[in-house]
C-alpha positions in Angstrom: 1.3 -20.5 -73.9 3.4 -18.8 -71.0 1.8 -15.8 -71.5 -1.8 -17.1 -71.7 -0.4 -19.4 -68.3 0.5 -16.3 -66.8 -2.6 -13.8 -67.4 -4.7 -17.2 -66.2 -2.4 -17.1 -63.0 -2.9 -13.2 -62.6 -6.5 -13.4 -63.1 -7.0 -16.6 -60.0 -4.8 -14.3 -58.0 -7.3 -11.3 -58.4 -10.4 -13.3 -57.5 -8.7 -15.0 -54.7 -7.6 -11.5 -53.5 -11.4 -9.7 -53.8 -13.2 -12.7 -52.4 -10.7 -12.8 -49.2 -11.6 -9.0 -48.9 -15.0 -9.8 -49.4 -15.0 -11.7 -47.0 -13.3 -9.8 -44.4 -15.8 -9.9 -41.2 -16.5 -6.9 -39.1 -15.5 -6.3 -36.1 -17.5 -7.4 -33.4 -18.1 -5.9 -29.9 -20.5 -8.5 -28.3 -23.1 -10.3 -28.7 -23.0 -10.2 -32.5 -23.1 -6.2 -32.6 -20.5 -4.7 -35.0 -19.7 -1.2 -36.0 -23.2 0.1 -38.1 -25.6 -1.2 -36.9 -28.8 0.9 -36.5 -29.8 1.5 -32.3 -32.8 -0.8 -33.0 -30.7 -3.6 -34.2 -28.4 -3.3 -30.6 -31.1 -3.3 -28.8 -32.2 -6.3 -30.3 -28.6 -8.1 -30.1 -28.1 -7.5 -26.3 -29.8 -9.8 -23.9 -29.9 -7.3 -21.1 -33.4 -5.8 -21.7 -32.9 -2.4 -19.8 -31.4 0.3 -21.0 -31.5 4.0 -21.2 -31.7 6.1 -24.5 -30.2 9.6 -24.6 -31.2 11.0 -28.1 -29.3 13.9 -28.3 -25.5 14.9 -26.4 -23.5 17.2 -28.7 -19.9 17.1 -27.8 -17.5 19.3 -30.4 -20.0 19.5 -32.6 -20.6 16.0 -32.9 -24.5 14.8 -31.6 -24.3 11.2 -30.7 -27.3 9.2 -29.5 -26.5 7.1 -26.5 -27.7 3.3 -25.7 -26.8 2.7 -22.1 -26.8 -1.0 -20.0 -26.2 -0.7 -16.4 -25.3 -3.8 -13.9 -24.3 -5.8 -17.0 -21.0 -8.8 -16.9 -18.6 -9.1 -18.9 -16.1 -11.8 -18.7 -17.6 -12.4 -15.3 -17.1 -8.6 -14.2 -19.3 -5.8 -14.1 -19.9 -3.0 -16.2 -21.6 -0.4 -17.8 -21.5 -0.3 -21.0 -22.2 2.9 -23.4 -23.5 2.9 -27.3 -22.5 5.7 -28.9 -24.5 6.7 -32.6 -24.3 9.3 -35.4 -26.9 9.4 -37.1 -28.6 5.8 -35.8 -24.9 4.0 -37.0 -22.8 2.9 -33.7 -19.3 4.4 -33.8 -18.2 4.2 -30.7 -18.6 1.5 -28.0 -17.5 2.5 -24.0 -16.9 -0.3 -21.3 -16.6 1.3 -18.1 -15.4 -0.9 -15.1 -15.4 -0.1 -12.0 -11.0 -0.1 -11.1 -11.7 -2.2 -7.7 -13.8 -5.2 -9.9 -10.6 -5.5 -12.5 -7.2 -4.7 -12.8 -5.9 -2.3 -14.8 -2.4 -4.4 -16.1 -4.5 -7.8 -16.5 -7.3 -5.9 -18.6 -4.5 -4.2 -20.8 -2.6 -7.1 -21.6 -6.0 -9.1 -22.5 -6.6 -6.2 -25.1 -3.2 -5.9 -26.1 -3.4 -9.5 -27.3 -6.1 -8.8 -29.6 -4.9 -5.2 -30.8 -1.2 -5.0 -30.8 0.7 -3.1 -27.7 -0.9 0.4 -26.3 1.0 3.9 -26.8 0.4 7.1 -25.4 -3.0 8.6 -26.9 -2.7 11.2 -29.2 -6.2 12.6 -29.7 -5.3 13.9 -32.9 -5.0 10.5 -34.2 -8.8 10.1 -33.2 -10.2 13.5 -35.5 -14.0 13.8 -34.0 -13.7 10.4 -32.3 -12.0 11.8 -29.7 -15.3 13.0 -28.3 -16.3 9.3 -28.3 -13.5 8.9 -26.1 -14.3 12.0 -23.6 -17.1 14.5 -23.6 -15.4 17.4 -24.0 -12.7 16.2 -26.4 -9.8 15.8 -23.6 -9.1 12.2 -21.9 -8.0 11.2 -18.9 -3.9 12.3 -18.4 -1.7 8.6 -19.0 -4.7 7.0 -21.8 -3.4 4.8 -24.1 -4.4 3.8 -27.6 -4.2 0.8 -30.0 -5.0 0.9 -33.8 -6.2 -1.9 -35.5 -6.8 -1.9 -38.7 -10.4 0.6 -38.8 -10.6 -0.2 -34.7 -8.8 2.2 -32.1 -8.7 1.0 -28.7 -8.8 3.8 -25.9 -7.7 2.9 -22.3 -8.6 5.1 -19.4 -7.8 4.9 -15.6 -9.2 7.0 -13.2 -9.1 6.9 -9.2 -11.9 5.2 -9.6 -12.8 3.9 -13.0 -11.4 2.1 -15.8 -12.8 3.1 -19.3 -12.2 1.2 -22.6 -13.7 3.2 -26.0 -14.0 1.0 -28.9 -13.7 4.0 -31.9 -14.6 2.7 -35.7 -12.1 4.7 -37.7 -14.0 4.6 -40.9 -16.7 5.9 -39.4 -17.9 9.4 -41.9 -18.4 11.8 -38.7 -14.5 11.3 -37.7 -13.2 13.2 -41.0 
């Protein structure tokens, strides 16, 4: 009877286990558009209706299509914000804000919250993504990173900009 209690106890364990990681959500970006999705189904998510479509920018050997917004808000301040695709799957997200509409600390800490605390980037960390992060591979001197789980977070500050790169880990061009 213990033994038949104890298989029965094993097995409820297992099925609670796969059905809590079958229901793990995605990671959402905004307005309901997570890592995957097809350029079409962005488009269709965002409520700002203009954007620009830039089919092909190869950067380390990596061609990503890009789905730009301009003049968009978030959280009240503006920004443009920058799809990136391989192979019509977004893999890469970029926020850039202007550094006179937010500070730099505040926005950190805000992101921090959600991500765990920011270290110094180290690109290798990224593989390919790093050309998410910066066309031609090298990011801004000081950038910081947070990891979590499939989700790296890039931080940039310029003289004049802020950037923040959303990077899907398990995306298949990063390997």
């Amino acid at each position: 009877m213990k033994k038949m209690m104890a298989v029965l106890v094993a097995l409820i364990l297992t099925l609670g286990l796969t059905a809590a990681l079958a229901e793990e959500t995605p990671f959402t970006i905004r307005n309901n558009v997570t890592f995957g999705m097809n350029m079409d189904d962005v488009i269709a998510s965002e409520p700002v209706r203009y954007h620009e479509i830039d089919n092909e920018h190869t950067h380390g050997g990596v061609t990503f299509a890009e789905l730009e917004y301009k003049h968009v808000t978030e959280n009240n301040v503006p920004v443009e914000i920058k799809y990136l695709f391989v192979g019509n799957e977004l893999v890469a997200v970029r926020f850039n804000y202007e550094a006179r509409d937010i500070g730099y600390e505040q926005l950190k800490a805000d992101l921090a919250a959600k991500f765990g605390p920011f270290s110094a980037l180290d690109p290798a960390a990224l593989g390919r993504g790093i050309y998410a992060v910066d066309d031609d591979g090298r990011p801004e001197f000081g950038a910081e990173s947070a990891v979590q789980g499939n989700v790296a977070v890039v931080l940039e500050l310029d003289e004049d900009d802020i950037d923040v790169t959303f990077v899907d880990l398990a995306a298949g061009y990063i390997g």
